[in-house]
C-alpha positions as CSV (number, residue, x, y, z in Angstrom):
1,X,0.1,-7.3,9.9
2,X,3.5,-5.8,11.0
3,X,3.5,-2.4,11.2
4,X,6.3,-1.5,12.8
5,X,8.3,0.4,10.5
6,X,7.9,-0.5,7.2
7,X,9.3,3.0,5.8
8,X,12.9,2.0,6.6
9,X,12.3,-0.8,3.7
10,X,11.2,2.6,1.6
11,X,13.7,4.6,2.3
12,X,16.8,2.1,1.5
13,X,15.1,1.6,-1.8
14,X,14.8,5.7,-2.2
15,X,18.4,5.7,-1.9
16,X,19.2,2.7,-4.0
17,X,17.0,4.1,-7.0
18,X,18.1,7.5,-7.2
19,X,21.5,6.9,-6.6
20,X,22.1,9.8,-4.2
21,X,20.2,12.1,-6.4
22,X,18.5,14.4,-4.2
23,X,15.8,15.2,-6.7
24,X,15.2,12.1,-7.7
25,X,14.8,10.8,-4.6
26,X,12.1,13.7,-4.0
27,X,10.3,12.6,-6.9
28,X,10.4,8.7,-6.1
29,X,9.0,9.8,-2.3
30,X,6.5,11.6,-4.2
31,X,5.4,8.7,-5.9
32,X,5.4,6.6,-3.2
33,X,3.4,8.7,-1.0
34,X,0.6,8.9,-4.0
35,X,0.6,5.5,-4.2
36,X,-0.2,4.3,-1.2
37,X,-2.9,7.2,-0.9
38,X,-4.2,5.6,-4.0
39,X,-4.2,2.6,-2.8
40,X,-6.1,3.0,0.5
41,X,-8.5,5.0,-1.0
42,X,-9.1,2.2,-4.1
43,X,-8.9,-0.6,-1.8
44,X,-11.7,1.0,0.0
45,X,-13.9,2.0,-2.7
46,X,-13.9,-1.6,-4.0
47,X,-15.1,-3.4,-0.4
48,X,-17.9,-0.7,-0.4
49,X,-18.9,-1.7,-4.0
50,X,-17.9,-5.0,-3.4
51,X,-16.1,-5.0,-6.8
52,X,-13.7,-8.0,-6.8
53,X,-12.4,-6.8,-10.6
54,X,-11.4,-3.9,-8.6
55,X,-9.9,-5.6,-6.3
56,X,-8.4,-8.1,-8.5
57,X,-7.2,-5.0,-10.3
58,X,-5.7,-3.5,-7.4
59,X,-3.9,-6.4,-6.3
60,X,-1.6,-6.7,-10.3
61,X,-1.5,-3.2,-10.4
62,X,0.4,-2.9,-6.7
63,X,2.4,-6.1,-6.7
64,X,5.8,-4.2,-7.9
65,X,5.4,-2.3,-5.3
66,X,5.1,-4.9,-2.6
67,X,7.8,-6.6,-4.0
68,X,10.5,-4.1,-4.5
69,X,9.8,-2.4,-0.9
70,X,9.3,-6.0,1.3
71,X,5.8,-5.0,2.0
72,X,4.7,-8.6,2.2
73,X,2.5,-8.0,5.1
74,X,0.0,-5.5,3.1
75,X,0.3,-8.0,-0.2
76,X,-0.8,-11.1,1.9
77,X,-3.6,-9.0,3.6
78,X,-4.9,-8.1,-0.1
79,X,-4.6,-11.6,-1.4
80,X,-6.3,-13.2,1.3
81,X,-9.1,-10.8,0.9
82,X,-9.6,-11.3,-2.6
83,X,-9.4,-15.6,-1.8
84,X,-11.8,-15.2,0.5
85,X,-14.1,-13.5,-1.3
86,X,-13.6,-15.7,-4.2
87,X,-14.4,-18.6,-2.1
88,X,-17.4,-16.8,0.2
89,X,-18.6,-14.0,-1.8
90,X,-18.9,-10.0,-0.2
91,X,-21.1,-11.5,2.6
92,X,-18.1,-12.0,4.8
93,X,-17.1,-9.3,7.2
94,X,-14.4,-7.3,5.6
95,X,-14.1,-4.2,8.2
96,X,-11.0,-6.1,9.7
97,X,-9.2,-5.8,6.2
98,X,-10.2,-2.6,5.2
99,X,-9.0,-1.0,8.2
100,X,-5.7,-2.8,8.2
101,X,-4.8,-1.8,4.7
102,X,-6.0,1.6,6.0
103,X,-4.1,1.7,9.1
104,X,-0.9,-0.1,6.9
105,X,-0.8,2.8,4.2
106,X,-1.8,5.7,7.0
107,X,1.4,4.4,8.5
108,X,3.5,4.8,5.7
109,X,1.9,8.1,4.4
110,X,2.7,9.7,8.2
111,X,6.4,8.2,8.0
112,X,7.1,9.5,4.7
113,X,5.6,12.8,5.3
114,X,8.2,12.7,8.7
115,X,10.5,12.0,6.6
116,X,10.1,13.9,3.5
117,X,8.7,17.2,5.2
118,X,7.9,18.5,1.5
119,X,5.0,16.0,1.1
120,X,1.4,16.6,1.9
């Protein structure tokens, strides 16, 4: 999963939504930093009680979001988990995913609040 710098993909769209509204483009980083905070934390909760309607759940819910930021990396990584589990059930290690979407989100939480020095 490419980590890189997946905030610059954030930030254009920040711009591009609030049309060079400062304080809407407060409130949109806002948003986005909840999200993905939200996100980590759900996707963990539902490995740990291996809850695939959870997961499933997750997954719809986010998809705009991957989508309108390019963050294909961290929609593949939740799809495959869900396929796999489908196809193998929770007895398949899933540490390797859970700390990638982890590490993915953490990422973009420390860029945005580099970024946007307001959030915590």
């Amino acid at each position: 999963m490419n980590i890189e710098n997946p905030l610059h993909n954030i930030q254009e769209k920040l711009l591009e939504l609030s049309y060079g509204d400062f304080i809407r483009e407060k409130k949109l980083a806002e948003q986005y930093f909840k999200s993905f905070q939200d996100l980590k934390d759900l996707y963990a909760v539902s490995l740990i009680n291996q809850d695939i309607r959870l997961l499933s759940f997750i997954y719809q819910k986010y998809i705009p979001v991957f989508k309108m930021l390019n963050l294909l990396d961290l929609e593949a990584e939740i799809q495959s988990t869900i396929h796999t589990i489908k196809k193998q059930g929770f007895e398949v290690t899933l540490e390797a995913s859970a700390f990638k979407v982890k590490t993915y989100c953490d990422t973009l939480i420390h860029q945005l609040q580099l970024h946007y020095i307001w959030l915590n």
